[in-house]
VEXRO-545880 format. One record per residue (C-alpha): x, y, z; residue in one letter. Coordinates in steps of 0.05 Angstrom, whole numbers, padded with zeros to 5 digits. Each point is the difference from the previous one (the first is absolute). Last residue first. Layout:
// residues N
+--------+--------+--------+---+
:      u :      v :      w : r :
+--------+--------+--------+---+
:      X :      Y :      Z : A :
...
+--------+--------+--------+---+
// end
This chain:
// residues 476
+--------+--------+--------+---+
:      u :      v :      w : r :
+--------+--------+--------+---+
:  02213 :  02310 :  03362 : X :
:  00030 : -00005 : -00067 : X :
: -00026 : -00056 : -00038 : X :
:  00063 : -00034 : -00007 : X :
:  00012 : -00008 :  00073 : X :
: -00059 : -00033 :  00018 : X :
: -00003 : -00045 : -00059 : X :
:  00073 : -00019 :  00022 : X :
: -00013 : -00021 :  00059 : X :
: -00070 : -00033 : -00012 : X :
:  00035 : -00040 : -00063 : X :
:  00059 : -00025 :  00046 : X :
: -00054 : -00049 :  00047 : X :
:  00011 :  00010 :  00070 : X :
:  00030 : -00071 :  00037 : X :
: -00054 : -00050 :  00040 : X :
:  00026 : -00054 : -00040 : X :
: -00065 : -00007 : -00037 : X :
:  00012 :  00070 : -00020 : X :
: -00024 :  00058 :  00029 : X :
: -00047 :  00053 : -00020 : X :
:  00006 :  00062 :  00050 : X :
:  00012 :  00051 : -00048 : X :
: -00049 : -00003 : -00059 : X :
: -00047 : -00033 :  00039 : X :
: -00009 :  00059 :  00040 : X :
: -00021 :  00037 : -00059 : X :
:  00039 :  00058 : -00013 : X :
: -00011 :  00067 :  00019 : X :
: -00029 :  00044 : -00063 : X :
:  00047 :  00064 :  00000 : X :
: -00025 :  00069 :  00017 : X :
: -00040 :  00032 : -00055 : X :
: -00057 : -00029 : -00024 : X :
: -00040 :  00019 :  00059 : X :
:  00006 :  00067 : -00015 : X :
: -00026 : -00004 : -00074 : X :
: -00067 : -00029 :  00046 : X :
: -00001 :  00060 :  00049 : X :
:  00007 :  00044 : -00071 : X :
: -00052 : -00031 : -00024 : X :
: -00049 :  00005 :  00063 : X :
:  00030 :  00079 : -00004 : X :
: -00021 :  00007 : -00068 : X :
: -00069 : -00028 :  00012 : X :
: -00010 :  00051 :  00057 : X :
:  00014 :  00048 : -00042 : X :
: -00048 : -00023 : -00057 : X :
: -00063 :  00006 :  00057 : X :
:  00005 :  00075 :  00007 : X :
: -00019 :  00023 :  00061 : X :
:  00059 :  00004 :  00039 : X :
:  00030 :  00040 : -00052 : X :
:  00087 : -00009 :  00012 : X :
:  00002 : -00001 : -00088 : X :
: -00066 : -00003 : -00033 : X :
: -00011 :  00069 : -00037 : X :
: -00021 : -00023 : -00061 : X :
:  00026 :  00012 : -00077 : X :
:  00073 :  00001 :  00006 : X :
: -00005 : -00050 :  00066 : X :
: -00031 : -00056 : -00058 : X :
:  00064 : -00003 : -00022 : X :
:  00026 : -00029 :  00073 : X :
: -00066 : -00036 :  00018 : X :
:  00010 : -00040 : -00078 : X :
:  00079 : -00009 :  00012 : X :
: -00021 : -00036 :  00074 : X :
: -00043 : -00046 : -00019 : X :
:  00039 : -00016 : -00069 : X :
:  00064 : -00008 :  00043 : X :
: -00037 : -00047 :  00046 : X :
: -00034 : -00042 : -00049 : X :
:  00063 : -00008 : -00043 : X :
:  00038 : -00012 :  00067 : X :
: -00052 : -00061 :  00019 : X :
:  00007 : -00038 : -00065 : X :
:  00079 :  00008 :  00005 : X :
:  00003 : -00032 :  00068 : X :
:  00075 : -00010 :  00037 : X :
:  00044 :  00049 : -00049 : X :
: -00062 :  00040 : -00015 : X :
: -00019 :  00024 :  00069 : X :
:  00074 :  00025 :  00006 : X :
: -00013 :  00048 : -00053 : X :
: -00056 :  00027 :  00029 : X :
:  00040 :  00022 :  00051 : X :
:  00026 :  00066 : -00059 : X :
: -00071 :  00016 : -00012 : X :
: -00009 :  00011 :  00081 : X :
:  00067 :  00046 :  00012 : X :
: -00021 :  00031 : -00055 : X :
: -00069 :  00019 :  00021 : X :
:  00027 :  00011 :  00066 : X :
:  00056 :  00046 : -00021 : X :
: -00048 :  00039 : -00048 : X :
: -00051 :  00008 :  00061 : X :
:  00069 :  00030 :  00039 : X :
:  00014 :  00051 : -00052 : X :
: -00074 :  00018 : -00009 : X :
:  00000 :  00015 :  00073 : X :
:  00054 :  00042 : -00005 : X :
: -00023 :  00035 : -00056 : X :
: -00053 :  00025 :  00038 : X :
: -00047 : -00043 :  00059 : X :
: -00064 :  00030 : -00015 : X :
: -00003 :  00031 : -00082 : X :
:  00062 : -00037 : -00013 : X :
: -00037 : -00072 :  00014 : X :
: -00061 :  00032 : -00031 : X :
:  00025 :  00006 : -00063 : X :
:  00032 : -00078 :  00007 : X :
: -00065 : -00019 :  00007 : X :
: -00034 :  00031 : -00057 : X :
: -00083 :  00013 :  00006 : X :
:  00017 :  00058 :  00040 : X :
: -00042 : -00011 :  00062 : X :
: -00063 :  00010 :  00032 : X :
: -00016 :  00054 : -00059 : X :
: -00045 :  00055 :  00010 : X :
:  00053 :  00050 : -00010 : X :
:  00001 : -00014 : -00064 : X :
: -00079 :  00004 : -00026 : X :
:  00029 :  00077 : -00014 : X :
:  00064 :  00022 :  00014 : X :
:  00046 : -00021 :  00066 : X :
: -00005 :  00055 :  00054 : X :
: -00037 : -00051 :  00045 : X :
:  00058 : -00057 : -00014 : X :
:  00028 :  00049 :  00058 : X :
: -00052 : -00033 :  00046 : X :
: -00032 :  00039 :  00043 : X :
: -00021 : -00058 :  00044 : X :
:  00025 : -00060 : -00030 : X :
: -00023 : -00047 : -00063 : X :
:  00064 :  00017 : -00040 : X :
:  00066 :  00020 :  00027 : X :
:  00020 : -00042 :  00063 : X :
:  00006 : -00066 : -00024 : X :
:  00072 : -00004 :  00031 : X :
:  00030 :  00070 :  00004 : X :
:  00003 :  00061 : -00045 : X :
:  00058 : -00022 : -00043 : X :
:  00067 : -00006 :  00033 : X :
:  00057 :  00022 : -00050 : X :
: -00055 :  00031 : -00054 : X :
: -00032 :  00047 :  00032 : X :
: -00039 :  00054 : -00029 : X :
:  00025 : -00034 : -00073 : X :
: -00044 : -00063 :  00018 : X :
: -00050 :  00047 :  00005 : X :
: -00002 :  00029 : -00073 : X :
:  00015 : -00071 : -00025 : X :
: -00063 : -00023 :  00033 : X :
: -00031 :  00058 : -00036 : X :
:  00023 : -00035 : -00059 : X :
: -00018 : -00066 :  00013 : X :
: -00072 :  00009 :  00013 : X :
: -00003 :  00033 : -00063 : X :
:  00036 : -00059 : -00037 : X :
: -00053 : -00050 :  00032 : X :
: -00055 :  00021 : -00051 : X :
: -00021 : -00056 : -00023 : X :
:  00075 : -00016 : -00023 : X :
:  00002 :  00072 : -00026 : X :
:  00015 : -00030 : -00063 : X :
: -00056 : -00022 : -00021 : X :
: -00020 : -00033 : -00066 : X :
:  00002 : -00073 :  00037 : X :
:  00075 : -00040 : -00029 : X :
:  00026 :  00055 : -00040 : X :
: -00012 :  00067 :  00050 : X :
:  00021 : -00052 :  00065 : X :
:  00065 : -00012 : -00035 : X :
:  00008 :  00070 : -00013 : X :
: -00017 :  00022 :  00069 : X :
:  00046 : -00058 :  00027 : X :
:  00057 :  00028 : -00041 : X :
:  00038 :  00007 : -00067 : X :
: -00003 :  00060 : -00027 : X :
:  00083 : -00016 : -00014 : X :
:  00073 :  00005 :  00027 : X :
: -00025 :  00008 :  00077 : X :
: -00062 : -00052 : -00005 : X :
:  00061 : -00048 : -00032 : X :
:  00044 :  00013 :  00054 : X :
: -00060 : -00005 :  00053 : X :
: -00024 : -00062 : -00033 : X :
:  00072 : -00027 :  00005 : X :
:  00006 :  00005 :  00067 : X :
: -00071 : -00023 :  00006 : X :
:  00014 : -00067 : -00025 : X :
:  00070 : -00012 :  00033 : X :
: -00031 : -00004 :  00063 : X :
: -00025 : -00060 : -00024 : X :
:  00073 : -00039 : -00008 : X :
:  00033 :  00026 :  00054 : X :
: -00070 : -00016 :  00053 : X :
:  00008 : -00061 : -00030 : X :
:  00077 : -00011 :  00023 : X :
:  00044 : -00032 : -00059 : X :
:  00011 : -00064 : -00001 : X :
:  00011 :  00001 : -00080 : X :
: -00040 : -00054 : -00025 : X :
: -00045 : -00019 :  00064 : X :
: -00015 :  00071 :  00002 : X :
: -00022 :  00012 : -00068 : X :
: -00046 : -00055 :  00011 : X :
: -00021 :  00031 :  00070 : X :
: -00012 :  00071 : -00031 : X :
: -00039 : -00028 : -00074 : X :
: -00045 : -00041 :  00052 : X :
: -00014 :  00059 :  00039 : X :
: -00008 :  00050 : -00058 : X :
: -00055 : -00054 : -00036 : X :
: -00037 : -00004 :  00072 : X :
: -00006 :  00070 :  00000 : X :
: -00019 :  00024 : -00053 : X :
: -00070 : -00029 : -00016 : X :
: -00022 :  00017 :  00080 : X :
:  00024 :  00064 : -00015 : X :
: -00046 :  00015 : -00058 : X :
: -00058 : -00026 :  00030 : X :
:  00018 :  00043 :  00064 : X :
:  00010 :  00057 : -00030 : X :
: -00059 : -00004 : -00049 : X :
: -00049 : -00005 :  00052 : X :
: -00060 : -00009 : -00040 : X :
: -00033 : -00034 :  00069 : X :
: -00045 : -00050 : -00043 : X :
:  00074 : -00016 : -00039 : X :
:  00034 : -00011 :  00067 : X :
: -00061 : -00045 :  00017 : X :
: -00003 : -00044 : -00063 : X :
:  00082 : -00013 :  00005 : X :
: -00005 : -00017 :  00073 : X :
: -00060 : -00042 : -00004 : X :
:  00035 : -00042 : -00064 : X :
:  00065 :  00000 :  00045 : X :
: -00040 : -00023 :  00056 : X :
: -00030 : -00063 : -00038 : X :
:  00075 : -00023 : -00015 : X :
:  00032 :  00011 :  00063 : X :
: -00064 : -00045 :  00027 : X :
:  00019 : -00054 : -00055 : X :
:  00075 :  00001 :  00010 : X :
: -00007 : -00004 :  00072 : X :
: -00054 : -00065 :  00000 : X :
:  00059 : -00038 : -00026 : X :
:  00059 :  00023 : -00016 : X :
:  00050 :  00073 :  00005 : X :
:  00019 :  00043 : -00060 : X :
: -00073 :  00026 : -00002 : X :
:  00002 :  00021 :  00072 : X :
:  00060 :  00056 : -00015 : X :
: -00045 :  00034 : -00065 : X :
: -00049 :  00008 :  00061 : X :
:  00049 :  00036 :  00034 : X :
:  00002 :  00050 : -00047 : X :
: -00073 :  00006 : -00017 : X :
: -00022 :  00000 :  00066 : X :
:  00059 :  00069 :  00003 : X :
: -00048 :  00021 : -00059 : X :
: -00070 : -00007 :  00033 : X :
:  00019 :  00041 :  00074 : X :
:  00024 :  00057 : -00040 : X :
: -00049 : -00001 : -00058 : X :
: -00057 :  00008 :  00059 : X :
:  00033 :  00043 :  00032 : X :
:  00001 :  00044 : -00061 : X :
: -00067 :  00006 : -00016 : X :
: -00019 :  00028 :  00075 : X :
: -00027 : -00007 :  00064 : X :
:  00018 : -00078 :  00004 : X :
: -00063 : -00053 : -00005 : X :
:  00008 : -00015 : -00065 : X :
:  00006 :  00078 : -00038 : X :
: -00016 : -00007 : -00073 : X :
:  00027 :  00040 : -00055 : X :
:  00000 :  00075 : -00029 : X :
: -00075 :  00008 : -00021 : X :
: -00003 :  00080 : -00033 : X :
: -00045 :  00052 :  00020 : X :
:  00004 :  00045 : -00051 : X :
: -00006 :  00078 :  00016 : X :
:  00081 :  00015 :  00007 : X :
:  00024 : -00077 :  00025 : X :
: -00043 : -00016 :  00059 : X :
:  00013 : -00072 :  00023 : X :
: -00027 : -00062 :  00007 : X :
:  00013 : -00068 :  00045 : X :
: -00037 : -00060 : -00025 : X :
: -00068 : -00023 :  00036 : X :
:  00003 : -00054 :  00047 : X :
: -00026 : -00064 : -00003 : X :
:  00040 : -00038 : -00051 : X :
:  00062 :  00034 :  00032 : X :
: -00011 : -00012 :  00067 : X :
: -00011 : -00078 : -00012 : X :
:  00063 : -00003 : -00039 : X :
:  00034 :  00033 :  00058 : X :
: -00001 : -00056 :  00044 : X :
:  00032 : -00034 : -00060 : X :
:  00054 :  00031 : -00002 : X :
:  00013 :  00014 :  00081 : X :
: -00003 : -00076 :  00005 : X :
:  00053 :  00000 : -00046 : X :
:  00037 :  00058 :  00027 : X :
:  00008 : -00041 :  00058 : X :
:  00014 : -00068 : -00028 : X :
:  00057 :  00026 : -00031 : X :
:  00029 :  00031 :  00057 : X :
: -00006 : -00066 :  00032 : X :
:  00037 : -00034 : -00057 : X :
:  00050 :  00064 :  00012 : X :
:  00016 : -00022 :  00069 : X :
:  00020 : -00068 : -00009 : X :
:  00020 : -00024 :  00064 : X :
:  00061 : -00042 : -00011 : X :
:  00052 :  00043 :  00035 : X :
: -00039 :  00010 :  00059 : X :
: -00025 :  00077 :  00020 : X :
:  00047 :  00035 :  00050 : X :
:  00014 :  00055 : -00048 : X :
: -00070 : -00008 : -00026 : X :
: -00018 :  00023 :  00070 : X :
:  00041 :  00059 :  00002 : X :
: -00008 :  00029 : -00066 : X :
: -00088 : -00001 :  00006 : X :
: -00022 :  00019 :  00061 : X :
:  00063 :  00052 :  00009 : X :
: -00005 :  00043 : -00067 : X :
: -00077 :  00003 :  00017 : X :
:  00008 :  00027 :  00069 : X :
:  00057 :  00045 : -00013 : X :
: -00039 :  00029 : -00056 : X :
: -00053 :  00016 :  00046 : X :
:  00039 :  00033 :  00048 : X :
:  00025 :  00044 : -00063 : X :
: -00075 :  00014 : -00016 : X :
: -00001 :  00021 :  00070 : X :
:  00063 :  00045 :  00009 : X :
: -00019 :  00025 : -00074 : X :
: -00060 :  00031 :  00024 : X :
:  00022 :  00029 :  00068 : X :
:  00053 :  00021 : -00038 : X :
: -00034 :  00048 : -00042 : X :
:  00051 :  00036 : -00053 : X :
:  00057 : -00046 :  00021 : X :
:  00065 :  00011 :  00030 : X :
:  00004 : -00043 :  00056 : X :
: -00047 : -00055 : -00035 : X :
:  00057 : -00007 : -00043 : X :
:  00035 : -00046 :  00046 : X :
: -00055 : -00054 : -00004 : X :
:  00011 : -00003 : -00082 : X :
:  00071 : -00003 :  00014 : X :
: -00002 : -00058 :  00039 : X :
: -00056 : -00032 : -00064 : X :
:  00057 :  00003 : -00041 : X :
:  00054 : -00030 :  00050 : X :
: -00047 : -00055 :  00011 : X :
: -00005 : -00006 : -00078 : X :
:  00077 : -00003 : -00006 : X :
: -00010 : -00048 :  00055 : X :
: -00038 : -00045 : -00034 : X :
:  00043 :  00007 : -00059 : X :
:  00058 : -00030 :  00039 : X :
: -00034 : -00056 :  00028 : X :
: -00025 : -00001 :  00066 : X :
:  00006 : -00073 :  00042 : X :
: -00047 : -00014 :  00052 : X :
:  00008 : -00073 :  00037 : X :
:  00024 :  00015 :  00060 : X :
: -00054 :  00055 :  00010 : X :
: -00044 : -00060 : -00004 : X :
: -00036 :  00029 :  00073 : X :
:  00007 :  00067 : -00020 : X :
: -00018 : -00008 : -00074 : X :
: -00066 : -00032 :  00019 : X :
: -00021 :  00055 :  00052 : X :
:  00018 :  00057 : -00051 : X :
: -00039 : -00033 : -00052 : X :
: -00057 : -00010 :  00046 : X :
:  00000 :  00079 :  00023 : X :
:  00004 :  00021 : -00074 : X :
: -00060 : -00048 : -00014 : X :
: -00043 :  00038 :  00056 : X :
:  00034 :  00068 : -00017 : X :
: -00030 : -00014 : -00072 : X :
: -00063 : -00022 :  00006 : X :
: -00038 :  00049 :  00048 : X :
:  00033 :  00067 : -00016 : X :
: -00019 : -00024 : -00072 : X :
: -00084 : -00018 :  00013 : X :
: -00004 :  00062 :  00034 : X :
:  00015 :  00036 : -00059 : X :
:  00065 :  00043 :  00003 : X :
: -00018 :  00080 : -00007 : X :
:  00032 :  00042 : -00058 : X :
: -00054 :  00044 :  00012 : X :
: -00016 :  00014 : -00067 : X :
:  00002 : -00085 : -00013 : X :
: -00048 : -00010 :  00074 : X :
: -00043 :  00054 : -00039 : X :
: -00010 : -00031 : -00073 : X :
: -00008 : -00071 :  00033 : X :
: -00056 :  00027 :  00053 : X :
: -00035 :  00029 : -00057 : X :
:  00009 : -00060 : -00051 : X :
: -00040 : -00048 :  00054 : X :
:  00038 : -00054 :  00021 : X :
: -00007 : -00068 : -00040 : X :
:  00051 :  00008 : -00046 : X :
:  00052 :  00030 :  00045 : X :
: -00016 : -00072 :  00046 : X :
:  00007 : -00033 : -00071 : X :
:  00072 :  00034 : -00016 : X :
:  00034 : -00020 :  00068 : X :
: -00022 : -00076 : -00001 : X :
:  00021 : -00011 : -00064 : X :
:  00070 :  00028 : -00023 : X :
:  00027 :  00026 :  00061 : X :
: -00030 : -00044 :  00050 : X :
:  00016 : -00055 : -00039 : X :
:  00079 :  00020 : -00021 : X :
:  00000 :  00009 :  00086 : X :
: -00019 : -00072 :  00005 : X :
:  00037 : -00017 : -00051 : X :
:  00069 :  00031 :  00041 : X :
: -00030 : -00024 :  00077 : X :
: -00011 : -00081 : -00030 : X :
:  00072 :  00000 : -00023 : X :
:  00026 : -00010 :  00069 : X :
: -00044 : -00056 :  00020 : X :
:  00010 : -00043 : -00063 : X :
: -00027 :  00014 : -00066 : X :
: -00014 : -00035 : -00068 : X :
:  00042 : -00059 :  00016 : X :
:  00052 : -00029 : -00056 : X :
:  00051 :  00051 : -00018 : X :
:  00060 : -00036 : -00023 : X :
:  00056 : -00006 :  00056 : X :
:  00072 :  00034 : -00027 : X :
:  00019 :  00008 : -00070 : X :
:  00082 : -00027 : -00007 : X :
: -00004 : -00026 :  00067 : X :
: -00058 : -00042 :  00004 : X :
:  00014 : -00019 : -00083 : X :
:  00067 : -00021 :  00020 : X :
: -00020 : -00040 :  00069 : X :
: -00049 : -00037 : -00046 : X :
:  00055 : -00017 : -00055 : X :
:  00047 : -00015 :  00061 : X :
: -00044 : -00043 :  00034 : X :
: -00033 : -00036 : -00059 : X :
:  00076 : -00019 : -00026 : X :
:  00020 : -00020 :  00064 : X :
: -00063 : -00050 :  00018 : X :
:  00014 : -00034 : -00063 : X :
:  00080 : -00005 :  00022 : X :
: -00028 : -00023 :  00065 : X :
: -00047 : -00060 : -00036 : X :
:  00054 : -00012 : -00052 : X :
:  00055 : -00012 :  00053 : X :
: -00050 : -00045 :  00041 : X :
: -00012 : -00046 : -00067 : X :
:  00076 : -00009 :  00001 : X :
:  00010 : -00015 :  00074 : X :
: -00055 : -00051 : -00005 : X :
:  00022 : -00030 : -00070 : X :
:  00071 : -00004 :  00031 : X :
: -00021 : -00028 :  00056 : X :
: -00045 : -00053 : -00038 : X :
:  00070 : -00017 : -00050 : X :
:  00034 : -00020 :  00072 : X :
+--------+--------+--------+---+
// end
């Protein structure tokens, strides 16, 4: 009698055991969903792939062609072979992979705010200045928008797409050490002094080089909070990063990369007290820079005037007003998608001076209204937005990962007031943002259960209570 009591008794303790480490595991499942774990899976292999091309494969074939046959194919406005090659053959996979997981393909709401962005981009071809032009820089943009959104909509929830992001730029880091101890720096002509304005790496230009080392920086700051062999490597590419932004004097991006992980931490704690939206809280900053710019001298040219003696922010100011003066020719519509500078008789060719040899604007949301119009700008707003506010649901399940994100995606979204990067095929940091916003979208459905969580029975073959009523608790 006393040994069936001990039997039943010690069995009680056993399921009770097995209860408690149920429920606490189905509670963490629910609450933040798998933990990343692989690097990539089949899906995510198309979106690095494409951050790759962009950011390494891409610049050292321009490196190694000839300046002439650069300078012309950039006149012309003429995709290098090496483009029309890569991107419809990764377009063509994605499109093969989502229609046979179609099943499986779920579009958050600022993915399509972005697919309603990029619409609009293809229906200003209609109206534009040269739409033979824009029709195939728009193609383009299709191309790139689909290798990479599509398949990291399909990708695993435990591939870890921004450790192989990491591991990108840090092979692109230290690639670019070697470039920079054998190449001269980059100069320039100021009046009759020639003047050394920072090393180039293997990009065609200072600033690349500062673009590609400060978002390294950022998600090297990421690796450090990890173990093992991860914390060391983050560690070694944040010394790289920080000696390589420096070599490249872009003061932009050094300054940027110092911002932006401070704002993004100081947005998700103020979050978690108040549960407010961050795209509330930080759109709050530059409503009250333009009250205080309105009340005061306040503005970027003053800020620029304390912090480097010039407050024609090296000169971008003219370039932004005669891209005022065109904006104002039509405003509603703009001239069409990438269909103002760098085509035949351009009207950028009426621009003053070294102007109208600009690619671009150097301010994405100038050229934004300069192609697609106020419009356009209305629905980029909605997608940055839209994106800021998903972040949000990254730090209820993974707070680590949402600081990363949100200081990704706040450093390519200031550093749009000094470059022209939004919807640029060529630019590397655009393909970055959308691999981060593909990742914020993953975030946002619900995390299913595990299956233990549901079908665990007890020894009398009867569905435990915790399952049922973590289920229904969590919200799904």
């Amino acid at each position: 009698m006393s040994h069936g009591i001990q039997f039943r008794t010690s069995q009680t303790n056993r399921v009770r055991s097995y209860d408690t480490g149920q429920s606490r595991g189905v509670s963490r499942t629910a609450s933040s969903g798998p933990i990343p774990k692989a690097i990539i899976d089949k899906f995510a292999i198309l979106p690095i792939s494409a951050c790759v091309f962009a950011l390494v494969v891409a610049p050292l074939i321009a490196f190694v062609t000839d300046l002439q046959t650069l300078e012309s194919a950039t006149l012309a406005a003429a995709p290098r072979p090496e483009t029309r090659i890569f991107w419809p053959a990764m377009a063509a996979i994605a499109v093969i992979l989502t229609a046979q997981n179609r099943s499986r393909l779920t579009l958050p709401p600022h993915i399509i705010c972005l697919l309603a962005y990029l619409a609009f981009a293809g229906a200003s071809v209609l109206w534009s200045f040269s739409p033979e032009h824009s029709f195939i820089r728009y193609l383009q943009q299709v191309m790139i928008v689909t290798s990479i959104v599509l398949p990291a909509a399909l990708a695993s929830r435990t591939a870890d797409m921004m450790r192989a992001l990491f591991l990108c730029f840090a092979f692109a880091l230290i690639l670019n050490l070697f470039f920079v101890f054998e190449r001269p720096p980059e100069t320039a002509l100021y009046g009759s002094k020639v003047m050394v304005i920072g090393y180039e790496g293997y990009f065609q230009g200072k600033n690349y080089l500062g673009e590609c080392a400060a978002p390294a920086f950022l998600l090297s700051l990421h690796e450090i909070l990890q173990r093992g062999w991860r914390r060391a490597l983050g560690a070694i590419v944040v010394a790289i990063a920080i000696v390589l932004v420096f070599l490249s004097d872009s003061k932009t991006a050094f300054g940027l990369a110092l911002i932006c992980p401070f704002l993004a931490q100081l947005t998700l704690l103020l979050r978690k007290l108040t549960r407010i939206s961050p795209s509330i809280i930080l759109l709050s900053i530059p409503l009250c820079f333009v009250l205080l710019s309105s009340v005061s001298n306040f503005n970027f040219e003053r800020i620029s005037y304390m912090l480097y003696g010039d407050s024609s922010l090296t000169g971008r100011t003219v370039i932004w007003d005669f891209v005022n003066s065109e904006i104002a020719r039509r405003p509603l519509f703009g001239w069409g998608y990438q269909s103002f500078w760098l085509v035949p008789d351009s009207p950028s060719l009426e621009a003053p001076g070294w102007v109208k040899m600009m690619p671009n604007a150097h301010n994405g949301y100038y050229d934004t209204m300069l192609e697609m119009g106020y419009v356009g700008l209305a629905l980029l707003l909605v997608f940055i937005v839209a994106t800021l506010h998903a972040v949000g649901r990254v730090a209820d399940r993974d707070p680590r990962r949402a600081q990363i994100l949100l200081s990704l995606v706040l450093f390519i979204i200031l550093y749009n007031f000094f470059e022209s990067l939004w919807m640029r095929g060529f630019e590397f940091l655009w393909v970055v943002f959308l691999i981060t916003a593909a990742e914020i979208g993953r975030y946002w459905g619900p995390f299913p259960l595990r299956r233990a969580a549901y079908d665990s029975k007890s020894l009398t073959g009867r569905p435990w209570p915790f399952a049922r009523r973590t289920h229904a608790s969590a919200g799904y």
